[in-house]
KOLNU-174502 format. One line per 5 residues: for each residue x, y, z of C-alpha. Coordinates in steps of 0.001 Angstrom, whole numbers, padded with zeros to 6 digits. Layout:
N
X,Y,Z ~ ...;
//
This chain:
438
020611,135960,152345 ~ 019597,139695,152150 ~ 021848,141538,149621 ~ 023614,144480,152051 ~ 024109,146854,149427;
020112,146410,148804 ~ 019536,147047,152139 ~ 021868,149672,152424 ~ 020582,151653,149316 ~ 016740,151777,150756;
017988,152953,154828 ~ 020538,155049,154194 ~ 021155,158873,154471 ~ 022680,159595,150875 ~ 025589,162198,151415;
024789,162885,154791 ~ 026403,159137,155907 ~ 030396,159006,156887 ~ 031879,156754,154207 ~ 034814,154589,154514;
037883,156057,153905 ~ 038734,154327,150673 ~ 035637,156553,149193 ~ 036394,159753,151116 ~ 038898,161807,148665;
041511,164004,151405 ~ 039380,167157,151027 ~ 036369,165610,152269 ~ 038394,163281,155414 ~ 040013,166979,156178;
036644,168560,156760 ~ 035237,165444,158329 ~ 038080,165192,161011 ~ 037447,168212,161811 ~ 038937,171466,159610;
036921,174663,159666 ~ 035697,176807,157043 ~ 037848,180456,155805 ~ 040866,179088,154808 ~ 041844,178210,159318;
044712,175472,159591 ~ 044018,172187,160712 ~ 045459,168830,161286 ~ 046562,166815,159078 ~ 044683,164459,157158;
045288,160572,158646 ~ 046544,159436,155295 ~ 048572,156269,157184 ~ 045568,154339,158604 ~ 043525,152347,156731;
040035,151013,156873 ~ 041198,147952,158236 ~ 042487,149606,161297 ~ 039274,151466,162353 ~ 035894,151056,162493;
032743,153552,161681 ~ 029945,152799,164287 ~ 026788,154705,164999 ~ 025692,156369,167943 ~ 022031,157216,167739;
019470,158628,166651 ~ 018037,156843,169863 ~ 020445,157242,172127 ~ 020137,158720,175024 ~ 022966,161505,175349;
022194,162659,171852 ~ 019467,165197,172908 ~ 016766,164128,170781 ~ 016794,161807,167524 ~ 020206,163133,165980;
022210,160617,164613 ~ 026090,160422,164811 ~ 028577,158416,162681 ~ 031831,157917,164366 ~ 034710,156467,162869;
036605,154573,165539 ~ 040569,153545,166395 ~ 040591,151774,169475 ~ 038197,153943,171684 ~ 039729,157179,170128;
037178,159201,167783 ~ 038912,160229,164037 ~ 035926,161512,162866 ~ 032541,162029,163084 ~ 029659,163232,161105;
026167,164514,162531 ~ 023363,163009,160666 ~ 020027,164959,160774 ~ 016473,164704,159637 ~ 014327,162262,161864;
012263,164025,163642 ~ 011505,166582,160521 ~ 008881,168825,162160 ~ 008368,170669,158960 ~ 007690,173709,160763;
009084,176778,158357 ~ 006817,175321,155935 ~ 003851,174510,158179 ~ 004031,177998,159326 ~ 003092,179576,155626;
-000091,177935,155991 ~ -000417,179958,159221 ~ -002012,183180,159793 ~ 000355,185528,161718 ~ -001960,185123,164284;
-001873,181286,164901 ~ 002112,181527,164280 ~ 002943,181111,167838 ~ 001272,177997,168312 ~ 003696,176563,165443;
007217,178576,166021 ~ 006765,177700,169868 ~ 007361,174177,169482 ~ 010796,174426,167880 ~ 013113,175429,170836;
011004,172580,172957 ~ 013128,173808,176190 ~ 012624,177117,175775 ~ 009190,177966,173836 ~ 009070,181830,174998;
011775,182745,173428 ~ 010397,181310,169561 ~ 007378,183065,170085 ~ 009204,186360,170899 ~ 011211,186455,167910;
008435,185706,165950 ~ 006775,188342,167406 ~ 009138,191206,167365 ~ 009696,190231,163336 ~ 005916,190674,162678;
005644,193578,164300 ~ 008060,194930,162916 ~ 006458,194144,159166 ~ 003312,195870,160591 ~ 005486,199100,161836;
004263,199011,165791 ~ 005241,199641,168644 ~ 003956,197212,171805 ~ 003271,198947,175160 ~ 006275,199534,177634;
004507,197144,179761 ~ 003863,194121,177496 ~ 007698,194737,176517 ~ 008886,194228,180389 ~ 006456,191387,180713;
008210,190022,177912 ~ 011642,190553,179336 ~ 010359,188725,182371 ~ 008692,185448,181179 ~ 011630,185533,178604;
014475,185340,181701 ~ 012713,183000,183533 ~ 012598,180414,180621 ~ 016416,181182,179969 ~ 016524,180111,183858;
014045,177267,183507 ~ 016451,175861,180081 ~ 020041,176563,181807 ~ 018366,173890,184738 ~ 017360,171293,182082;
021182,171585,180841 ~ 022534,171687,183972 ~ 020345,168544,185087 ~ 021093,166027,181863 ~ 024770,167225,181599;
025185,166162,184856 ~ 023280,162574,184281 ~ 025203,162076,180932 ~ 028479,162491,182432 ~ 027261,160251,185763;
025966,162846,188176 ~ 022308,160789,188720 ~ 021957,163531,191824 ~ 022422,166453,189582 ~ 019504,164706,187016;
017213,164931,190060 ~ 017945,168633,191692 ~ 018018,170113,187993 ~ 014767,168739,187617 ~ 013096,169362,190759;
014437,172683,190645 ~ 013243,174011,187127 ~ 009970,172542,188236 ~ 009659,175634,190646 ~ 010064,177939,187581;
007642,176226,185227 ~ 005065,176143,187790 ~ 005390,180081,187529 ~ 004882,179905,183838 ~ 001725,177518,183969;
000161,179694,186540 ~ 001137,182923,183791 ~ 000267,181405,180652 ~ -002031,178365,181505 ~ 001048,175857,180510;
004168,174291,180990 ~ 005844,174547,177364 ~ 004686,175153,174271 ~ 002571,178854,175280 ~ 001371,180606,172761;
001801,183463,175227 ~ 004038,186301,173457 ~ 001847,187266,170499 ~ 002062,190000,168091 ~ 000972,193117,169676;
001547,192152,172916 ~ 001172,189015,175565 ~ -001875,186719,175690 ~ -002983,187888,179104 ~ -001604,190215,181925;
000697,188868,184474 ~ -001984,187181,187102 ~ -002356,188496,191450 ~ 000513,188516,193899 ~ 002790,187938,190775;
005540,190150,191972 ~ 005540,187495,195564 ~ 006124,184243,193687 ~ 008729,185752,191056 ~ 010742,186884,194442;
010327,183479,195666 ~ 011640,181841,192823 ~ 014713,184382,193074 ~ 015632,183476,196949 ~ 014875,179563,196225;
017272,179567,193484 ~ 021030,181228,194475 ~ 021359,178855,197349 ~ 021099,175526,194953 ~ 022820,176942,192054;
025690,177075,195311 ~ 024720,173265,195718 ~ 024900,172684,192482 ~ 028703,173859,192494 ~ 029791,171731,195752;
028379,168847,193719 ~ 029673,169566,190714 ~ 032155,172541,189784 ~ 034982,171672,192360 ~ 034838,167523,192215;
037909,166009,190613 ~ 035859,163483,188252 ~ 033753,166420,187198 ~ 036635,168145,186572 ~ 038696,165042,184760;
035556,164614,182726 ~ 034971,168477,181357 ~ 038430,170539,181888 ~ 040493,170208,178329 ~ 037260,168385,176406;
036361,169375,173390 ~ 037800,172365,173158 ~ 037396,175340,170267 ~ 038986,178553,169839 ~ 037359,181715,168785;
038152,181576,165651 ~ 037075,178319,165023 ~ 034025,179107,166590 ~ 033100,182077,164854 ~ 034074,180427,160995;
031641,177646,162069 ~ 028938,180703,162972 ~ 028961,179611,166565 ~ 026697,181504,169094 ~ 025307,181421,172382;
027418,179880,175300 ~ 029525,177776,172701 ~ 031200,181096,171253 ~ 031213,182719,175265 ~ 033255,179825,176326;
035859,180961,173996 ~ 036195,184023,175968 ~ 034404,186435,173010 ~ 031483,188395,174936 ~ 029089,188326,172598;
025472,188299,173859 ~ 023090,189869,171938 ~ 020728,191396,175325 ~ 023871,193690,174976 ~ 025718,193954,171857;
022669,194774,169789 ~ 019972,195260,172370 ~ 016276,194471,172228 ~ 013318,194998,174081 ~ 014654,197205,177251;
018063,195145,178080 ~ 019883,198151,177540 ~ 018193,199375,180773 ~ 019003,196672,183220 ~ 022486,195489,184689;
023919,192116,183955 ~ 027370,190960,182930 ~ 027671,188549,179940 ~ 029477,185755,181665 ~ 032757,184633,179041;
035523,181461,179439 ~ 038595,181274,178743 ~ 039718,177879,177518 ~ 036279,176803,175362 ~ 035874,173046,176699;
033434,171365,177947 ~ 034191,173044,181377 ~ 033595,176553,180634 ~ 030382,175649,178564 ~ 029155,174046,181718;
030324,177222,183722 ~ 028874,179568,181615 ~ 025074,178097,181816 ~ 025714,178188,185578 ~ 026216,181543,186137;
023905,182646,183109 ~ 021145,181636,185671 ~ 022617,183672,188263 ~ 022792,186825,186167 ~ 018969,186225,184666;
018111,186236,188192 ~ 019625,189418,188716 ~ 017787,190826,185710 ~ 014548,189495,186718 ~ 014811,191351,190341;
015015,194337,188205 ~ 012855,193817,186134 ~ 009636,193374,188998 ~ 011335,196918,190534 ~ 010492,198790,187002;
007146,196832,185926 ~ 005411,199971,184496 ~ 001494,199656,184724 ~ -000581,200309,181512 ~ -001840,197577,179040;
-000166,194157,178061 ~ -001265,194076,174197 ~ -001550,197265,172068 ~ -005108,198779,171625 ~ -005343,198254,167582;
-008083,196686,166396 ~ -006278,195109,163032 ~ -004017,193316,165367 ~ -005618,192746,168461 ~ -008776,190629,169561;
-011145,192545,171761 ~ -011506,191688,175357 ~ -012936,188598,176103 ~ -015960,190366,177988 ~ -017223,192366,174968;
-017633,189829,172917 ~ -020998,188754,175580 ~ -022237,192782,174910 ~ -021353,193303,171458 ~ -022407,191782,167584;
-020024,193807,166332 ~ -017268,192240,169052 ~ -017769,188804,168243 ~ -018135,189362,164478 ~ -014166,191329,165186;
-013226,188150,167372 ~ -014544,185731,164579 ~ -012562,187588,161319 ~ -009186,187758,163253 ~ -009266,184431,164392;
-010881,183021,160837 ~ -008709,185221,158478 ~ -006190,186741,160475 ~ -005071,190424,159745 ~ -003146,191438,156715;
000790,192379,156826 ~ 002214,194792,154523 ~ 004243,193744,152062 ~ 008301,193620,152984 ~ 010920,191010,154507;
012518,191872,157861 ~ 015420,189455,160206 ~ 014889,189807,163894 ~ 017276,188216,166344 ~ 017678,187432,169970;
019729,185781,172641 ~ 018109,182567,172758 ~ 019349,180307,175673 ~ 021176,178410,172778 ~ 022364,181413,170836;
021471,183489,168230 ~ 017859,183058,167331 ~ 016529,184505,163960 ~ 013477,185049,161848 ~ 013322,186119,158529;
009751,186377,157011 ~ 008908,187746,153513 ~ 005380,188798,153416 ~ 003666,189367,150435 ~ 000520,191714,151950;
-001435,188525,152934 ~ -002337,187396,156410 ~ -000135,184304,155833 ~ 003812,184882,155680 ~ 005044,184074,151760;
008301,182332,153233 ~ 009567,182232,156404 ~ 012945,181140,157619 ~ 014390,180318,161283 ~ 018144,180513,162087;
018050,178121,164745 ~ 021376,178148,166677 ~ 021377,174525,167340 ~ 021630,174030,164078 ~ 024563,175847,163666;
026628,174842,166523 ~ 026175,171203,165591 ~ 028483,172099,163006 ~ 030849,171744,165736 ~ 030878,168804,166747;
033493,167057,163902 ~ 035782,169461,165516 ~ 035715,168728,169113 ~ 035065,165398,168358 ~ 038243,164594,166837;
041299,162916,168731 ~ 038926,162273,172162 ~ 037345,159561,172814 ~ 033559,157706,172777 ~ 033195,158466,176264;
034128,162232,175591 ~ 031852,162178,172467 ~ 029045,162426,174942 ~ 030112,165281,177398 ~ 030941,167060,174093;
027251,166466,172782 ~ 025922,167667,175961 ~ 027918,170919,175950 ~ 026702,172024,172736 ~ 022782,171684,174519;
021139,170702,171277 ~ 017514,170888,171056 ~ 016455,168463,167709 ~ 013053,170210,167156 ~ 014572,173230,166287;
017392,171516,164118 ~ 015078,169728,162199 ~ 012389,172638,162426;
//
């Protein structure tokens, strides 16, 4: 017979697994059932039950409602949860390290693969912190370009959530119309960028290429396909009683909870705190265009779902502004260190293709500094801190993915609800694993 504790000692996670609770002191139970950090109140520790009366079980990392390979460990009474504990670490991209082996130049292709769902919006932070190092200043119209691609992938993630929070909570129909829906808005973006995900589009100094003929046509389109099934989408969803039994009073968090865990994104919004970052600390030109930063008022479940919703009808509303005030002029700044030359030159020109072979060989050189950028990722707060030390190759560079962070969570609305709540909860949050494990 195998020897369990053998067994046990070359799969398991170390300190990440939930232990029993005769090997949990009360400290460790209190933060595991679900107690927040800074000192906030919270239930009291189950010293009465015993290990004989529950049961820790593991959901994941292959299940299907968990997003992605993230593991949970839930301890069990009955059906009701007591406490959980997200285990991380299986899909372990490696990609803050990968990308110091980068040039700043091939850093998109790495940084847009973390946020899977929404790739544009890596690749813009990574972007704006570069630049930033290098002290420039993109053109006005590579910046609205920017705006643009980056609303419609907002749009094109909010229908992914919309589509598998309906099919993990039993809405097969609302799987489907997510689907075929967002299809309509990645089509735009292979037709801008020459993919579906994973672009390498927003670059440093600029976009990859100019927005391609008739653009302005299929981006209005998209815009009068969409408001009439995001109305479908709440006859199917928003007023039906099991939707509502499922979602209204779930896994629920209050602002303060939310912002001692360092919430962000639509998980601190549900709370009813208006913080969006397109407006509290603007970048790019969102200071310029009219939206309202949709906000809940009870932070469950509900009002996550709510909030992602409307988001999509609001980024439509910026994006119709947006193609009124495209300015003309160049998509990628005109400065030789940074930028390429056009592809056409390099047919003409020695001294264009020896340009186009050094920047793409060696990259160009940043100055020496560290810098944090954020934006409003569809998930939250997304930063990048990079430390350069005057190569062409960042010395360290560090993502604040907001998946991460709101995982953090999950202990917390977890606790007192039960299995089949554990997965609308999951949902809610919207992780995306690559960039948790980035």
């Amino acid at each position: 017979m195998t020897d369990m504790r053998h067994l046990e000692a070359e799969t398991g996670e170390g300190a990440q697994e939930l232990k029993s609770r005769s090997e949990t002191s009360a400290d460790t139970r209190a933060l595991e059932q679900g107690a927040v950090l800074r000192g906030i109140s919270h239930e009291d520790v189950d010293v009465e039950i015993t290990d004989d009366e529950t049961m820790i079980i593991n959901m994941g990392p292959q299940h299907p409602s968990t997003h992605g390979v993230l593991r949970l460990m839930l301890e069990l009474d009955g059906e009701t949860v007591l406490r959980s504990k997200p285990v991380i670490g299986y899909l372990h991209t490696g990609m803050e390290k990968t990308g110091e082996d980068l040039t700043y130049l091939q850093g998109p292709t790495n940084v847009t693969r973390m946020d899977y769902a929404s790739p544009l919006t890596n690749e813009l932070v990574f972007a704006l912190a570069v630049e930033t190092l290098l002290g420039i200043d993109v053109p006005e119209r590579a910046k609205w370009i920017r705006m643009l691609m980056s609303e419609l992938q907002r749009v094109a993630s909010h229908l992914l959530f919309l589509a598998t929070n309906g099919m993990d909570l039993g809405a097969i129909s609302m799987m489907i119309y997510g689907f075929r829906d967002r299809e309509n808005v990645l089509a735009f973006l292979e037709k801008v960028t020459g993919l579906r995900m994973n672009h390498n589009y927003i670059r440093p100094g600029g976009v990859a290429a100019d927005l391609p003929d008739a653009w302005q046509d299929d981006v209005l389109q998209l815009c009068d396909y969409l408001p009439p099934r995001l109305d479908e989408y709440d006859d199917l969803l928003t007023g039906q009683p099991i939707w509502r039994e499922r979602t209204q009073g779930i896994g629920v968090i209050t602002t303060e909870q939310a912002l001692a865990l360092g919430s962000s994104g639509p998980m601190l919004r549900s709370t009813g705190y208006p913080w969006d970052l397109r407006r509290t600390m603007p970048y790019l030109h969102y200071d310029q265009v009219e939206f309202d930063v949709v906000v809940g008022s009870y932070g469950d479940v509900f009002d996550r779902y709510a909030i992602r919703l409307n988001e999509v009808r609001e980024s439509i509303r910026i994006i119709r502004q947006i193609v009124d005030r495209m300015p003309a002029g160049d998509y990628r700044i005109q400065d030789k260190k940074v930028t390429p030359p056009p592809r056409a030159r390099i047919d003409e020109s020695m001294e264009a293709l020896i340009h186009h072979f050094k920047i793409f060989t060696e990259g160009f050189k940043v100055p020496e500094g560290e810098v944090y950028c954020a934006i409003e990722s569809p998930r939250g707060e997304l930063g990048c801190y990079i430390v350069s030390d005057g190569s062409a190759k960042p010395y360290r560079m560090h993502i604040r993915a907001p998946s991460f962070v709101n995982l953090q969570t999950l202990p917390h609305l977890m606790r007192g609800g039960l299995v089949a709540d554990a997965v609308a909860i999951i949902s809610s949050v919207d992780p995306i694993m690559g960039e948790v494990d980035r």
